[in-house]
Phi, psi and omega in degrees: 000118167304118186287145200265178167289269251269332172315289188277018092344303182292308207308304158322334179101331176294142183259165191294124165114332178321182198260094174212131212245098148328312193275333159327306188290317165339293196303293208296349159310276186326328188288310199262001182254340186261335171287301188304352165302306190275358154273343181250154173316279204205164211261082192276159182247124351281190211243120168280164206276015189257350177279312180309290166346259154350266183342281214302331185307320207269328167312308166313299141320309180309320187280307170291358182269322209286354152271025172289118153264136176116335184112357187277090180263164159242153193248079177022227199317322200281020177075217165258130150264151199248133189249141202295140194286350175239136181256089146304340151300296174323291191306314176319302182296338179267338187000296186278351156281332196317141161247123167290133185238127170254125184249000000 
């Protein structure tokens, strides 16, 4: 099953119609299925579900960075925090897919 805009909608929490720019969420789908494409060995068919994972996770970030500017979020009284370029949760669900370069 192919991941929807409405998959990282849910995955975010928000509900249809809520204050979510869809077509934001679209990119960033589009964004997070050609990196983890391009990260992983090969594509197994079917696609086990920890990869999707992965996809809606990094997609749900991607849609949440675009107003970081900088890698930055802000937390009212507790100032900024940076938010890190790797996801650990993520790399953990891609792990076992990862392809290596040797130089």
């Amino acid at each position: 099953m192919a991941l929807t805009a409405d998959d990282v909608r849910d995955y975010l929490g928000a509900q249809p119609g809520g204050p979510i720019v869809m077509e934001q969420v679209e990119k960033a789908l589009q964004a997070a299925e050609q990196r983890v494409a391009a990260r992983i060995m090969a594509q197994p068919d079917p696609r086990p579900g920890v990869i999707d994972q992965a996809v809606t996770m990094f997609a749900a970030r991607l849609y949440r960075r675009r107003n970081s500017v900088g890698g930055f979020e802000g937390f009212g009284d507790l100032g900024l925090a940076r938010v890190p370029s790797l996801d650990p949760d993520i790399e953990d669900l891609l792990m076992q897919y990862l392809k290596y370069e040797f130089a």
